[in-house]
PyMOL Python script that loads the backbone (N, CA, C, O; Angstrom):
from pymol import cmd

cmd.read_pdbstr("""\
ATOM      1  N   UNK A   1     140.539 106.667  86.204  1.00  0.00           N
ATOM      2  CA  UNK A   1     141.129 105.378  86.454  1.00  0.00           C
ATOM      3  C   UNK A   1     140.417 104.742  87.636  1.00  0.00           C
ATOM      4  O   UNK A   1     140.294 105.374  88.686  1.00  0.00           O
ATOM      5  N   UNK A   2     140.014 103.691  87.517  1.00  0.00           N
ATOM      6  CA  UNK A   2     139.386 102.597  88.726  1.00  0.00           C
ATOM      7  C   UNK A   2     140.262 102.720  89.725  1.00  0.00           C
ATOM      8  O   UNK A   2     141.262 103.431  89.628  1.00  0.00           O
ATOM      9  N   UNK A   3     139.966 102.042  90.763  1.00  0.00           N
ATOM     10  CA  UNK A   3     140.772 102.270  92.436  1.00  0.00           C
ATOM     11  C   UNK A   3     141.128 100.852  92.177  1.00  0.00           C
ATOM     12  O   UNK A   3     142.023 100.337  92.848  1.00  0.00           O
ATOM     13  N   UNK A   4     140.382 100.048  91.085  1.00  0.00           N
ATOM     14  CA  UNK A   4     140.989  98.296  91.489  1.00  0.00           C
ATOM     15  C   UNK A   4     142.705  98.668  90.565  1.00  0.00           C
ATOM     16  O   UNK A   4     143.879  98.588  90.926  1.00  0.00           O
ATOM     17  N   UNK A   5     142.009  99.090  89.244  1.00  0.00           N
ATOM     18  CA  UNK A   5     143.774  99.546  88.818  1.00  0.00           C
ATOM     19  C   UNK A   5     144.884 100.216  89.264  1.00  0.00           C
ATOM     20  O   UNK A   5     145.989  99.731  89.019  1.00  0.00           O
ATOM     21  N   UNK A   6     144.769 101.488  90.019  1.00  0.00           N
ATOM     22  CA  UNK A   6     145.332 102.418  90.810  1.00  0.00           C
ATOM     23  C   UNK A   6     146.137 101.413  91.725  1.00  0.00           C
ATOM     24  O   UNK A   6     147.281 101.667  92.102  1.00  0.00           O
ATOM     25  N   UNK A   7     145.350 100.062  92.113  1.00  0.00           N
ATOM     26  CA  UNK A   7     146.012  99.994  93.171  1.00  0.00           C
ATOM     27  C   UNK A   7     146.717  98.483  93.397  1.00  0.00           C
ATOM     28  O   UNK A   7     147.218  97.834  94.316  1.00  0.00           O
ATOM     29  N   UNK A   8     146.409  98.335  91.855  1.00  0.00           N
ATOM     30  CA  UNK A   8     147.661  97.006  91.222  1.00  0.00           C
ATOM     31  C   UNK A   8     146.087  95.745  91.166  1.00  0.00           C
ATOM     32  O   UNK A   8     146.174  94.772  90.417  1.00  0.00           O
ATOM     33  N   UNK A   9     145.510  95.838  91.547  1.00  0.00           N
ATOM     34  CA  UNK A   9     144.796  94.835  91.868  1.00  0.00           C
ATOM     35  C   UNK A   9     144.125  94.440  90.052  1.00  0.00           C
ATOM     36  O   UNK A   9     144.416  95.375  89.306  1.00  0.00           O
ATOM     37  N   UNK A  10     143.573  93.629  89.529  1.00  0.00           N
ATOM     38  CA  UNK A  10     143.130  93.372  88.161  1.00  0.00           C
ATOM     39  C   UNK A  10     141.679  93.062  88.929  1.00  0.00           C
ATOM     40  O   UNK A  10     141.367  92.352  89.885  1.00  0.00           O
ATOM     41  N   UNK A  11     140.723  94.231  87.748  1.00  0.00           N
ATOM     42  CA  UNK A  11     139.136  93.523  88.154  1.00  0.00           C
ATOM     43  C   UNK A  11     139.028  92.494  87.638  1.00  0.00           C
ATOM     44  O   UNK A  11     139.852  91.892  86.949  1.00  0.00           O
ATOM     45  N   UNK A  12     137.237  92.006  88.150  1.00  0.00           N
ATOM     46  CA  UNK A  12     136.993  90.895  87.956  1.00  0.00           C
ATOM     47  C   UNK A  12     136.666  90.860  86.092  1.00  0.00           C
ATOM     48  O   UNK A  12     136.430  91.871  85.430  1.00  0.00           O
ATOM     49  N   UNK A  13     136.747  89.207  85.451  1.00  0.00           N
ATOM     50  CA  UNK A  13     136.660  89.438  83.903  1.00  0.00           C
ATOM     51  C   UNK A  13     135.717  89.778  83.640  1.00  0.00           C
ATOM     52  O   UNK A  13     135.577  90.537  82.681  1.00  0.00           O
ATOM     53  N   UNK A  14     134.397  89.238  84.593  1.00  0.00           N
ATOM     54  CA  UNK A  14     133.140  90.176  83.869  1.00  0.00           C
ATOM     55  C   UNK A  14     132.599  91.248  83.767  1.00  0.00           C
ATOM     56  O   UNK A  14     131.620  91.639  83.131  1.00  0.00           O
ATOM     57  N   UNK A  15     133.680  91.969  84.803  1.00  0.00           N
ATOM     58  CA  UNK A  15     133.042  93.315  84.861  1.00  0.00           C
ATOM     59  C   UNK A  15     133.322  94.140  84.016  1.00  0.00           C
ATOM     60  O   UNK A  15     134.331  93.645  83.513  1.00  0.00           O
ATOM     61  N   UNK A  16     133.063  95.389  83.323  1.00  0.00           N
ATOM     62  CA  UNK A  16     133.547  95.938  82.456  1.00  0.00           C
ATOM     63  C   UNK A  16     134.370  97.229  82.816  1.00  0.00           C
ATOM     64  O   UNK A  16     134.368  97.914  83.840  1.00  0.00           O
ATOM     65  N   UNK A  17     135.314  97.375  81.245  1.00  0.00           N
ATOM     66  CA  UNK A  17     136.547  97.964  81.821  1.00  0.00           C
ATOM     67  C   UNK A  17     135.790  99.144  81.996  1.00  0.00           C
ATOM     68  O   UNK A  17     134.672  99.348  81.522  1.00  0.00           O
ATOM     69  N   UNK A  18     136.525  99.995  82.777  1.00  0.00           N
ATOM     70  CA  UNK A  18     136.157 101.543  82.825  1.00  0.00           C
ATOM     71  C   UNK A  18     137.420 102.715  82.780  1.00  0.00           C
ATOM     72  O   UNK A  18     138.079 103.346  83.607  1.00  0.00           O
ATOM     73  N   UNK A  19     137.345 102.618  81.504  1.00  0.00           N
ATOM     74  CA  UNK A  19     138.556 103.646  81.066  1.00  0.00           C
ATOM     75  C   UNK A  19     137.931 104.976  80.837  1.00  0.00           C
ATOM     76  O   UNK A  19     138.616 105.762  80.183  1.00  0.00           O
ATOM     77  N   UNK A  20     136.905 105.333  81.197  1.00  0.00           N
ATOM     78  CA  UNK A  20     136.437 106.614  80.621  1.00  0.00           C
ATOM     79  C   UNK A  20     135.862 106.752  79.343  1.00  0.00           C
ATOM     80  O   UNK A  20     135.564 107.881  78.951  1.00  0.00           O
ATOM     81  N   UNK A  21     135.622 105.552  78.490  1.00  0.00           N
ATOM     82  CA  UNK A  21     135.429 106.228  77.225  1.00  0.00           C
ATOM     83  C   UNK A  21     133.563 105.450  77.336  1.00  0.00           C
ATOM     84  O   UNK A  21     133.252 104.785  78.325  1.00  0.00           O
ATOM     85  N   UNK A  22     132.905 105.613  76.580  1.00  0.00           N
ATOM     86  CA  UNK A  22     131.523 105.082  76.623  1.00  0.00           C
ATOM     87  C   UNK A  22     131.094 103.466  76.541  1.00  0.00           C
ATOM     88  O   UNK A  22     131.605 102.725  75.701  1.00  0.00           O
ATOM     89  N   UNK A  23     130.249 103.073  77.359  1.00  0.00           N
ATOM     90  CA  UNK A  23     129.871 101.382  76.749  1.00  0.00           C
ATOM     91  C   UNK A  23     129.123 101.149  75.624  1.00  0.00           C
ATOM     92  O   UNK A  23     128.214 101.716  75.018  1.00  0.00           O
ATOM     93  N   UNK A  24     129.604 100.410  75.549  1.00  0.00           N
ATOM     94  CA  UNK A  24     128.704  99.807  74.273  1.00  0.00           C
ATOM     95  C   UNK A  24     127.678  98.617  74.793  1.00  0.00           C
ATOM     96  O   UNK A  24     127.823  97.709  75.612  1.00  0.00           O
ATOM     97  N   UNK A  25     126.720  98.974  74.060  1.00  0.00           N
ATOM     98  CA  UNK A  25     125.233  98.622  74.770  1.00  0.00           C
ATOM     99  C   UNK A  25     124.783  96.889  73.772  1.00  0.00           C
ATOM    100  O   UNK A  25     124.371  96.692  72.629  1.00  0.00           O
ATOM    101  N   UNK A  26     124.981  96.362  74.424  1.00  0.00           N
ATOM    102  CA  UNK A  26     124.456  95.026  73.712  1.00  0.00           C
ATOM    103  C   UNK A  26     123.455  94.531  72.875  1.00  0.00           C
ATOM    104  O   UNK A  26     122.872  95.508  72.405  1.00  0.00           O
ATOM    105  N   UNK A  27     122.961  93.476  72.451  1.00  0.00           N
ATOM    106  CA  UNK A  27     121.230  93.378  71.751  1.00  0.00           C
ATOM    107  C   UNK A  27     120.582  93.054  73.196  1.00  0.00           C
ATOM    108  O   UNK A  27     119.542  93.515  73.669  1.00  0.00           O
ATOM    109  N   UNK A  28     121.339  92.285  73.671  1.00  0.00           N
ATOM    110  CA  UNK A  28     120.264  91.522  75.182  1.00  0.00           C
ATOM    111  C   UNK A  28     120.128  92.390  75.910  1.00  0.00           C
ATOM    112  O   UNK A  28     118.977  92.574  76.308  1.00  0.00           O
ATOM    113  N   UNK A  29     121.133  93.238  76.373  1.00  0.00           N
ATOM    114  CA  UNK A  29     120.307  94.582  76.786  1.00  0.00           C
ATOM    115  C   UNK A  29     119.352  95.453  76.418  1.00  0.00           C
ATOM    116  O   UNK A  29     118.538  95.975  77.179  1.00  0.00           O
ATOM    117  N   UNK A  30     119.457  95.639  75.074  1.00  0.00           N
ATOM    118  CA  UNK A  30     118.452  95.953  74.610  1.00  0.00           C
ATOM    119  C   UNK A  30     117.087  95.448  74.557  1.00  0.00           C
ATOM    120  O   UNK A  30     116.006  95.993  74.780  1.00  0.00           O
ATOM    121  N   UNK A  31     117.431  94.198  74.183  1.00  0.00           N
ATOM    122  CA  UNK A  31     115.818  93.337  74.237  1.00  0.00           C
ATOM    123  C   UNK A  31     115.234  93.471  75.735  1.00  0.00           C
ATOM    124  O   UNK A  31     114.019  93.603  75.884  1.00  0.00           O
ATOM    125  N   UNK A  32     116.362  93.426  77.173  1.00  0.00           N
ATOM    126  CA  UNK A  32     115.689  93.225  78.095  1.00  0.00           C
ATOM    127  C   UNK A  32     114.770  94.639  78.461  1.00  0.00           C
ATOM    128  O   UNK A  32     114.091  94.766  79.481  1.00  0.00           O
ATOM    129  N   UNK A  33     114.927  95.709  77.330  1.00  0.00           N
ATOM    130  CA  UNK A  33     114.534  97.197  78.076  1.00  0.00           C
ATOM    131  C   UNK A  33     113.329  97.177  77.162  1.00  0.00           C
ATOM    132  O   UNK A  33     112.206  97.540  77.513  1.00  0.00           O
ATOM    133  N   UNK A  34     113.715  96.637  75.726  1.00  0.00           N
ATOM    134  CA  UNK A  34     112.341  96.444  75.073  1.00  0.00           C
ATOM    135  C   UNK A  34     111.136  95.534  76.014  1.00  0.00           C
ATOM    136  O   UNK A  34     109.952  95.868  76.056  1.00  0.00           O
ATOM    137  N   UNK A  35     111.600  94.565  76.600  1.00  0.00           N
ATOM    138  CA  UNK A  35     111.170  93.486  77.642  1.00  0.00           C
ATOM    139  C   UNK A  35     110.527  94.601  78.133  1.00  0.00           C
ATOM    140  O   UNK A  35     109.548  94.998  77.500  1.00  0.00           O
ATOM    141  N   UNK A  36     110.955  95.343  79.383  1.00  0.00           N
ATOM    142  CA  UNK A  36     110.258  95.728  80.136  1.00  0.00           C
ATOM    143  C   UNK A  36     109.424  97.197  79.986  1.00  0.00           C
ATOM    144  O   UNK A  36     108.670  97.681  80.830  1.00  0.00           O
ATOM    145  N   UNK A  37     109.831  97.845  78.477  1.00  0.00           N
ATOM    146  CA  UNK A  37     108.290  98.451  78.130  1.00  0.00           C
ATOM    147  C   UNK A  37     107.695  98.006  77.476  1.00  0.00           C
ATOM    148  O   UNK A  37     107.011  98.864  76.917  1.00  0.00           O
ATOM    149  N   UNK A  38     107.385  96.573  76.969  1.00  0.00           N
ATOM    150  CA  UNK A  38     106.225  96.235  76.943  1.00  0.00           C
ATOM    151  C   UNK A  38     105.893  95.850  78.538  1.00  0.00           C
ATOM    152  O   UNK A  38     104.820  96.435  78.682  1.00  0.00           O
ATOM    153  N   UNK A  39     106.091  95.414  79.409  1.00  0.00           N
ATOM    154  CA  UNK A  39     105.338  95.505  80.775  1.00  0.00           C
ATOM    155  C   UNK A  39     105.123  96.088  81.505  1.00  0.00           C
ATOM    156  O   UNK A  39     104.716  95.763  82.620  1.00  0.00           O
ATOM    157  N   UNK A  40     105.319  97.061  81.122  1.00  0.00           N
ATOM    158  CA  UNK A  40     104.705  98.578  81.667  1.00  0.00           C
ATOM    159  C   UNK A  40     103.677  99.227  80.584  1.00  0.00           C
ATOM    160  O   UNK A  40     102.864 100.040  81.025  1.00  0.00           O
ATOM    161  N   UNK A  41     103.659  98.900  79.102  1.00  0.00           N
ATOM    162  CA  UNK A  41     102.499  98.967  78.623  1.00  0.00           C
ATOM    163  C   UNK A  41     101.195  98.373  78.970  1.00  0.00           C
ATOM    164  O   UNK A  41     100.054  98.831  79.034  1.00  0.00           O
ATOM    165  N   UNK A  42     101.905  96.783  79.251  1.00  0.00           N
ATOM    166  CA  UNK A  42     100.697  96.065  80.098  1.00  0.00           C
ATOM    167  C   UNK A  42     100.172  95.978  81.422  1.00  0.00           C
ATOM    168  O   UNK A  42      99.336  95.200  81.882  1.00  0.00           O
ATOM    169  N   UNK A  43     100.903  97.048  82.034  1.00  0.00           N
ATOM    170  CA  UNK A  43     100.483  97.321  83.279  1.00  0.00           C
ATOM    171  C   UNK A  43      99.649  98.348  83.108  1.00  0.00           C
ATOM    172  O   UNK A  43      98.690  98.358  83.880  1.00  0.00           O
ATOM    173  N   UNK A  44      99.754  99.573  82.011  1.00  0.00           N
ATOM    174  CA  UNK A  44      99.161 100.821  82.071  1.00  0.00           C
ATOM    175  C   UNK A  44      97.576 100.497  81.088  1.00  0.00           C
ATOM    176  O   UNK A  44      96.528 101.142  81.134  1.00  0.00           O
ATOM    177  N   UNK A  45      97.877  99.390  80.329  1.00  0.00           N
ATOM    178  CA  UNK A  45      96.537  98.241  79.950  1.00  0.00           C
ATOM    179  C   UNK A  45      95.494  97.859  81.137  1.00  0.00           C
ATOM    180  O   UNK A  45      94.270  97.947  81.239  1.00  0.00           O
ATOM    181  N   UNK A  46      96.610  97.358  82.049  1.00  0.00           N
ATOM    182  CA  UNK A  46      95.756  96.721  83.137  1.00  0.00           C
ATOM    183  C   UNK A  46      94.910  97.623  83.575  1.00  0.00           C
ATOM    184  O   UNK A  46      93.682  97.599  83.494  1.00  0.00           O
ATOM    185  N   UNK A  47      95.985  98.877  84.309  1.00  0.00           N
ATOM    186  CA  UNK A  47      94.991  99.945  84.983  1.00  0.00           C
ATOM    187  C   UNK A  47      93.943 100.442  84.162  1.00  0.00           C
ATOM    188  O   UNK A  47      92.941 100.699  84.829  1.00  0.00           O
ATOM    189  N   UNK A  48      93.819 100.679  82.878  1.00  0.00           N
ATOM    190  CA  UNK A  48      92.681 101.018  81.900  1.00  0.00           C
ATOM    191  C   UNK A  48      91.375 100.301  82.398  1.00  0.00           C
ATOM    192  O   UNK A  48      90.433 100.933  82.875  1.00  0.00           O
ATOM    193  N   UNK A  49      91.386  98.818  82.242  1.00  0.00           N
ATOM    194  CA  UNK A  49      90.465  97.803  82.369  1.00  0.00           C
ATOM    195  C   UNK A  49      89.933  97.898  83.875  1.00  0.00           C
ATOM    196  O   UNK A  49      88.727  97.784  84.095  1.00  0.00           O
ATOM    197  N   UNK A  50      90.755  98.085  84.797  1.00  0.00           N
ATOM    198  CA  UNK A  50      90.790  98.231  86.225  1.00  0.00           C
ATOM    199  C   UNK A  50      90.280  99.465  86.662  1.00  0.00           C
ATOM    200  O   UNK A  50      90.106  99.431  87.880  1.00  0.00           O
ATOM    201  N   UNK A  51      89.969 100.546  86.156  1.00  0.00           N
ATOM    202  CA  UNK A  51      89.535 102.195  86.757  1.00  0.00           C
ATOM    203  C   UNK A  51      88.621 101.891  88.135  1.00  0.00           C
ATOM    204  O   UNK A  51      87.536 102.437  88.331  1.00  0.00           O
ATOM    205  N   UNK A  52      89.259 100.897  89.087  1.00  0.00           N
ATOM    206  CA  UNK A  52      89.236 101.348  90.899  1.00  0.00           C
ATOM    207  C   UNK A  52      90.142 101.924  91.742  1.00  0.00           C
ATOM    208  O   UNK A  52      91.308 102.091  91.385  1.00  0.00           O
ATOM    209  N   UNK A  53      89.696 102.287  92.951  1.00  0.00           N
ATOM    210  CA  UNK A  53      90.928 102.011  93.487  1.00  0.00           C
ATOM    211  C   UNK A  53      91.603 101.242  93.943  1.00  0.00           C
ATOM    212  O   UNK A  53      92.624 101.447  94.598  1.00  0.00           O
ATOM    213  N   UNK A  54      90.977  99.947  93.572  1.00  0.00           N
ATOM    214  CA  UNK A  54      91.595  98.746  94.204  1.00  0.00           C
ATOM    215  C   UNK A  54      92.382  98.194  93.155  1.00  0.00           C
ATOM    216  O   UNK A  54      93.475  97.772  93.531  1.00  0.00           O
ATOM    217  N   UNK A  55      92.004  98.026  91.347  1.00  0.00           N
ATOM    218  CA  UNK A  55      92.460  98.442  90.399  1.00  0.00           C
ATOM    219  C   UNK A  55      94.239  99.277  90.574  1.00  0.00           C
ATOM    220  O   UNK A  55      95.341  98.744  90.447  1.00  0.00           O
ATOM    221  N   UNK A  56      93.908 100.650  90.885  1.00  0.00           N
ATOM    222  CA  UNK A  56      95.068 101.147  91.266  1.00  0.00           C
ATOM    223  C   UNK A  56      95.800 100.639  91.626  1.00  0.00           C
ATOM    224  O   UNK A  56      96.803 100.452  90.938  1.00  0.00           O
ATOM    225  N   UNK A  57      95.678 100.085  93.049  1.00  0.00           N
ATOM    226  CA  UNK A  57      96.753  99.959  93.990  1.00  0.00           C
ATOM    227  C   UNK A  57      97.205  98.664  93.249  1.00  0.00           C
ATOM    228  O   UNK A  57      98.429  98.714  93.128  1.00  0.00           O
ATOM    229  N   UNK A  58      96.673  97.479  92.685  1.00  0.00           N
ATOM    230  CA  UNK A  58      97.119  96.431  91.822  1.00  0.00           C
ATOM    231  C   UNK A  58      98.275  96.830  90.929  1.00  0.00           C
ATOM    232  O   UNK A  58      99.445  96.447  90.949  1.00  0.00           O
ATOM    233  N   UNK A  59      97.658  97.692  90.140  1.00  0.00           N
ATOM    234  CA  UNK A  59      98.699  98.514  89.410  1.00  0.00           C
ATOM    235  C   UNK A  59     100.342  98.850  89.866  1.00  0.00           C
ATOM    236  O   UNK A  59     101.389  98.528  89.304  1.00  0.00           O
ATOM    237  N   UNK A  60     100.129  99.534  90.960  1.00  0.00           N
ATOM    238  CA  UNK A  60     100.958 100.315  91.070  1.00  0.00           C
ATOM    239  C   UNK A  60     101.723  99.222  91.955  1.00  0.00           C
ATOM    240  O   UNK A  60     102.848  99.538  92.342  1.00  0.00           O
ATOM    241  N   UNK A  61     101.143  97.776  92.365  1.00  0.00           N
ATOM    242  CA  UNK A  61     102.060  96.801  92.851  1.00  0.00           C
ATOM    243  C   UNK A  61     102.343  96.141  91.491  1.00  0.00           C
ATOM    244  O   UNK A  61     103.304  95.456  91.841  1.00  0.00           O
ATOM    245  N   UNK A  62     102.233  95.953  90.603  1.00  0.00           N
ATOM    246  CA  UNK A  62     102.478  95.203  89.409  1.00  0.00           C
ATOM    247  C   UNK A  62     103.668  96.234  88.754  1.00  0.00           C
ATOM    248  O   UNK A  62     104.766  95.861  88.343  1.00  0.00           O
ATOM    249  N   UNK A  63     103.208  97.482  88.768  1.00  0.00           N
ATOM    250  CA  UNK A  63     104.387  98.339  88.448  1.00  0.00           C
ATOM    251  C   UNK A  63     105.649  98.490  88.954  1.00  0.00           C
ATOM    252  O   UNK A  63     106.648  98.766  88.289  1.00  0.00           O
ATOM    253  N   UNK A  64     105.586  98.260  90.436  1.00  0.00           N
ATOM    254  CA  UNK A  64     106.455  98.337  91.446  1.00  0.00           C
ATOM    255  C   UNK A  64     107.518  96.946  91.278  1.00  0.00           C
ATOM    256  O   UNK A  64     108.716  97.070  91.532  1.00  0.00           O
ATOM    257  N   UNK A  65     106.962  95.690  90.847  1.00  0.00           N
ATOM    258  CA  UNK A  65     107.317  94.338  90.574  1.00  0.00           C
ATOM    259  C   UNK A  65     108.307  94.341  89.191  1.00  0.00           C
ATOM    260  O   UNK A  65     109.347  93.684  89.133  1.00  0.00           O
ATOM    261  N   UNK A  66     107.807  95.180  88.107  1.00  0.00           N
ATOM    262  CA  UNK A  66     108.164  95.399  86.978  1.00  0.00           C
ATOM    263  C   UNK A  66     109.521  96.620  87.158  1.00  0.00           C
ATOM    264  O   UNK A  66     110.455  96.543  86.360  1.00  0.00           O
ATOM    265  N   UNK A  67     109.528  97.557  88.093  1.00  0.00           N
ATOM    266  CA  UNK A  67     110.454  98.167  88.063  1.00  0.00           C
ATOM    267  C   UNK A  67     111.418  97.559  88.954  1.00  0.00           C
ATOM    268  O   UNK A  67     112.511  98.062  88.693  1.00  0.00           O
ATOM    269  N   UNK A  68     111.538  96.570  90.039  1.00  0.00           N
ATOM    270  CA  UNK A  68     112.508  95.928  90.514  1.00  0.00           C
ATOM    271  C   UNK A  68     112.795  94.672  89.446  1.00  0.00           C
ATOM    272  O   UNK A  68     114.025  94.697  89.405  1.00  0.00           O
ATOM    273  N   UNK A  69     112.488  93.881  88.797  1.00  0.00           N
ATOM    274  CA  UNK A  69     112.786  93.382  87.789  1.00  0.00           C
ATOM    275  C   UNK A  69     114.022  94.665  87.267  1.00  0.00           C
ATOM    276  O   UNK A  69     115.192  94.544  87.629  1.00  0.00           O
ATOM    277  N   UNK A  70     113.657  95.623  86.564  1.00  0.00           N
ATOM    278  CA  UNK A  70     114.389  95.874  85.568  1.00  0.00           C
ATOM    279  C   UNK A  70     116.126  97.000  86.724  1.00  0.00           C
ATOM    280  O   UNK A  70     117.278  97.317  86.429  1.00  0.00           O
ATOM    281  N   UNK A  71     115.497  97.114  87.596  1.00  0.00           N
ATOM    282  CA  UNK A  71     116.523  97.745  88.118  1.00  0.00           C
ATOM    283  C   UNK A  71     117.712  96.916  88.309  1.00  0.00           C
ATOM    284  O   UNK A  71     118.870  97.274  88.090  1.00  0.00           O
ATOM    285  N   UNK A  72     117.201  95.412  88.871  1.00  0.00           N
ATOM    286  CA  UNK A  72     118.467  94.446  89.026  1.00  0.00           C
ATOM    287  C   UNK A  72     118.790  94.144  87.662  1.00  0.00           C
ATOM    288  O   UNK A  72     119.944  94.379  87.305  1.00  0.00           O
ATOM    289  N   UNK A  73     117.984  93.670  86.843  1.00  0.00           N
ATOM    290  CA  UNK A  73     118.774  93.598  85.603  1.00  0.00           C
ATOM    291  C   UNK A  73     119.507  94.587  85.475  1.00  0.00           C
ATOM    292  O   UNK A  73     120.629  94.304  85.893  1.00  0.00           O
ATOM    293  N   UNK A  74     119.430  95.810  85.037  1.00  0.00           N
ATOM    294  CA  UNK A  74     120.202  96.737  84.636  1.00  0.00           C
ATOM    295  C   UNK A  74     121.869  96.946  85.993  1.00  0.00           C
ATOM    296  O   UNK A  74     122.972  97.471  85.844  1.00  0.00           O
ATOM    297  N   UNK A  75     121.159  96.174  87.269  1.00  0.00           N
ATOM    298  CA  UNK A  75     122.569  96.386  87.811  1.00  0.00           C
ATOM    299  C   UNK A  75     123.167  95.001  87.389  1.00  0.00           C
ATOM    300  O   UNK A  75     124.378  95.170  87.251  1.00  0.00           O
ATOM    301  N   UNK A  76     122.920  94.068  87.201  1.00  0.00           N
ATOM    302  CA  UNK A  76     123.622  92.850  87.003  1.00  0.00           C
ATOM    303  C   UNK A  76     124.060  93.410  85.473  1.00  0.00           C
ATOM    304  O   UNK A  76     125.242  93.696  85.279  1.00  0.00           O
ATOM    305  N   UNK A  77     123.205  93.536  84.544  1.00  0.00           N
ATOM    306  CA  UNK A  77     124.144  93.831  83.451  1.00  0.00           C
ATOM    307  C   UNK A  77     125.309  94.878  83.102  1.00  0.00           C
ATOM    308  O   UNK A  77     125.536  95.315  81.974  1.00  0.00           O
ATOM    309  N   UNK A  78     126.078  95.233  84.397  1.00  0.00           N
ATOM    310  CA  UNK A  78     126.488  96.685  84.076  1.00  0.00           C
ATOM    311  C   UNK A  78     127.715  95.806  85.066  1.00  0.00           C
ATOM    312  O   UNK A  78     128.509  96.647  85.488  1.00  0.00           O
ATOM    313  N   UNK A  79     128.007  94.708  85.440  1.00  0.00           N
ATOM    314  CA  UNK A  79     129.069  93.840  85.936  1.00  0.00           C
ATOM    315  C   UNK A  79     129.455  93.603  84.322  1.00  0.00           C
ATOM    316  O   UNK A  79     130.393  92.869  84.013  1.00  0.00           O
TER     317      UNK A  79
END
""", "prot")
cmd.dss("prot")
cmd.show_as("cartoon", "prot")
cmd.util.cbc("prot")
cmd.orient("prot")
């Protein structure tokens, strides 16, 4: 049981309930995860074309860009 229910309070409407039982996963969620492996395919593209180390480090900032993208999504979609 949530601490907002426990303690009379009603969550907010967008957030989702949490009764213990599993979520159910949306299409737009889905598309946004399809979204972001393809951009991590095209990052691991990039580094192909790129074999420096300057290449690299591009990479691994383009990767780094692509995984904060998907981390906030995934926390905004989980309100």
């Amino acid at each position: 049981m949530s601490s907002a229910s426990s303690s009379g309070l009603r969550p907010h409407p967008l957030m989702r309930i949490r009764d213990g039982r599993e979520a159910r996963v949306s299409y737009v969620e889905l598309l946004f995860d399809l979204i972001y492996v393809f951009a991590i395919i095209q990052v691991s593209h990039f580094l192909l074309d790129h074999l420096t180390p300057l290449g690299a480090l591009q990479a691994l900032l383009l990767w780094f860009a692509v995984w904060l993208g998907w981390q906030y999504t995934a926390w905004v979609t989980n309100w």
